[in-house]
C-alpha positions in Angstrom: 25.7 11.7 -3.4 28.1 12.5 -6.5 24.8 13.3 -8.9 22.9 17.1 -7.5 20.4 17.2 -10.0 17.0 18.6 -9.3 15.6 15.3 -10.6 17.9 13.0 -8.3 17.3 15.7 -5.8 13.7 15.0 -5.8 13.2 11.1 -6.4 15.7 10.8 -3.3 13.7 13.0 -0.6 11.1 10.6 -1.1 12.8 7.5 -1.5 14.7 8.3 1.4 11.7 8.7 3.5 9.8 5.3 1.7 13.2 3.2 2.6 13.6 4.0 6.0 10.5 4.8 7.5 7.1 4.2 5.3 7.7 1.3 3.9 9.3 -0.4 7.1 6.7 1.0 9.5 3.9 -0.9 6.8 5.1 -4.3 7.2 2.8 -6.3 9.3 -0.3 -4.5 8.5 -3.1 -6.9 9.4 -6.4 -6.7 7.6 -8.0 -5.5 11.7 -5.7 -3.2 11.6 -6.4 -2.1 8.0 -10.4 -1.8 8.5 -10.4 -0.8 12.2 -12.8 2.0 12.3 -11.1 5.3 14.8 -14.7 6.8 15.5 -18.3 6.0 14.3 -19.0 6.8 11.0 -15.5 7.0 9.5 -15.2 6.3 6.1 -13.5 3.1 4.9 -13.3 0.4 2.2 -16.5 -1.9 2.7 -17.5 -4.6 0.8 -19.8 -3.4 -2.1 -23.3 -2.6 -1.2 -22.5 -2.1 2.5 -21.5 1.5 2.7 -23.9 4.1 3.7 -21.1 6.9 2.5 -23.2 9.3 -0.1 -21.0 8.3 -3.1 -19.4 5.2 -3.1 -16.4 4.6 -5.9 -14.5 1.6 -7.0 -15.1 -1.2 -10.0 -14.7 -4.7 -7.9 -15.9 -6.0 -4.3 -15.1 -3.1 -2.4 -15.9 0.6 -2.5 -14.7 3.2 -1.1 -16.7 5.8 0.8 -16.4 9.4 -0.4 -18.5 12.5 -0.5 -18.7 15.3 -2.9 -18.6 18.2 -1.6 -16.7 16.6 1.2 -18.5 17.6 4.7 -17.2 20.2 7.1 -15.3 18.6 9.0 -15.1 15.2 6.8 -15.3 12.0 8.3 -11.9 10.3 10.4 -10.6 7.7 8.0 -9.7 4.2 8.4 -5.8 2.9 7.1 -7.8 1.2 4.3 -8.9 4.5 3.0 -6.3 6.0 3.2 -4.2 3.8 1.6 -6.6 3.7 -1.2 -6.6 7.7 -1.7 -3.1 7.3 -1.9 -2.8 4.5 -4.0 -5.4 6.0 -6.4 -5.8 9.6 -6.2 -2.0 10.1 -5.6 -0.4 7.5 -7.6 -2.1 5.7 -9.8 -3.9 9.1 -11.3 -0.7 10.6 -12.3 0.9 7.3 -13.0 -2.1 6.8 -16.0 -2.1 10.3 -16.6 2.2 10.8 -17.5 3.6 7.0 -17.4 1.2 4.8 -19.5 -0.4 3.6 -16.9 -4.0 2.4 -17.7 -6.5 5.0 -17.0 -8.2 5.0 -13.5 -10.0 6.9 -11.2 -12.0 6.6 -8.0 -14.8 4.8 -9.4 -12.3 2.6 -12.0 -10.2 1.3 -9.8 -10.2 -2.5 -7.9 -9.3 -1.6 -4.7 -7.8 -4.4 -1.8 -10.0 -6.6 -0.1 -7.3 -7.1 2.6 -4.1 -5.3 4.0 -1.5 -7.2 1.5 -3.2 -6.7 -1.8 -3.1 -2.9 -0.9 0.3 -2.9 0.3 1.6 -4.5 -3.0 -1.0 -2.0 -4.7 1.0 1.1 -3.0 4.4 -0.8 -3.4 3.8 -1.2 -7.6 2.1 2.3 -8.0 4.9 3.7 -5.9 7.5 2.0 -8.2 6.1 3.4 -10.9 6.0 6.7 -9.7 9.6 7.2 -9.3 10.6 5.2 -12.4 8.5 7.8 -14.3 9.9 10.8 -12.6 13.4 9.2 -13.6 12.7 9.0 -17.0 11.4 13.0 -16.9 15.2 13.8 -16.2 16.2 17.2 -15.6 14.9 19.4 -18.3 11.3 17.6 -18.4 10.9 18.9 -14.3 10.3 22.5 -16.5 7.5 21.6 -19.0 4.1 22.4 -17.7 2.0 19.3 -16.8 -0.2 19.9 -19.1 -4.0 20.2 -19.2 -5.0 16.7 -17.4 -3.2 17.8 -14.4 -6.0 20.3 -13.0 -4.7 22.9 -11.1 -1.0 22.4 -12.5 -1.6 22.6 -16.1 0.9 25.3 -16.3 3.2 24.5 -13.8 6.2 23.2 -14.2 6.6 19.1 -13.2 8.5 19.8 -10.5 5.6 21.8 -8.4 3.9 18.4 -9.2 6.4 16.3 -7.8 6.7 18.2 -4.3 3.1 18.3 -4.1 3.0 14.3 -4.6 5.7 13.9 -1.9 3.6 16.2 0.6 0.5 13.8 -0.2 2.3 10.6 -0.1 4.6 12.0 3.4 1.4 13.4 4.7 -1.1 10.7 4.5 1.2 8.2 4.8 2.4 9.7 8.3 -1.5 9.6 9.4 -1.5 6.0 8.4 1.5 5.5 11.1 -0.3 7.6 13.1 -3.8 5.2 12.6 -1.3 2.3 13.5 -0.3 3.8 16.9 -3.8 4.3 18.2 -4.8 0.8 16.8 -2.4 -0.9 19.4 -2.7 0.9 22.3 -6.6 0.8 22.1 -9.0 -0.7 24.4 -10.0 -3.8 23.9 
């Protein structure tokens, strides 16, 4: 890698990590796999008025299930919700909020009725990510994020950035991790 910029730097880590093992260990996501419940009571994406989750978010068919303040300990999660907390609170938040994205939220936001239409949800909200970061370039990685980034107003973009990548490596590993106990369950 000829180009050591803290901005290449950056959008490589987690490119890296999408190309060789997120993206690849998605492919082949069934929509059993992508509702399969781990435990009773996990929370999911259902079908509008089929939750019994205290707040349920989302504009179309499905909702997703949510609490606020989130119990202690919160609810396992299904691949479906996860995905969608990704693809929304992750990615399509910031996307609105710094790459002219429409605006979204939780309770805006159409989420997948089946495992492709979130997969090509994560793959375009994922694309835009790191074509936005691009365009920051170097010296934009030091302006604060400014006042709709709650908790990061005054940090620099950067601090941003890593804390996207731990979301998106974390969550995304538990999604892996979901796929693993859904094929070596008993039937």
């Amino acid at each position: 890698m000829s180009d050591h910029s803290w901005n290449r730097l950056l959008r490589d880590q987690m490119d890296r990590h999408w190309e060789h093992q997120v993206r690849r260990g998605l492919d082949g996501l069934t929509d059993e796999e992508y509702f399969w419940e781990p435990s009773p009571g996990s929370w999911n994406v259902r079908p509008r008025g089929s939750s019994t989750a205290p707040v349920q978010g989302g504009s179309g068919a499905m909702t997703i299930d949510f609490a606020y303040p989130e119990p202690s300990p919160p609810p396992l999660t299904t691949i479906a919700w996860r995905l969608g907390h990704v693809i929304v609170g992750c990615l399509a938040l910031r996307n609105a909020v710094h790459f002219g994205r429409a605006a979204t939220d939780y309770f805006t936001f159409d989420y997948a009725p089946d495992a492709a239409t979130a997969l090509r949800q994560l793959d375009t909200e994922y694309a835009t990510w790191l074509a936005g970061m691009e365009s920051w370039g170097e010296d934009a990685l030091l302006e604060p994020c400014g006042p709709a980034e709650e908790g990061y107003a005054d940090t620099p973009r950067a601090a941003l950035v890593l804390h996207i990548h731990r979301e998106l490596i974390h969550h995304l590993a538990e999604v892996s991790l979901l796929r693993d106990l859904f094929r070596t369950k008993e039937v």
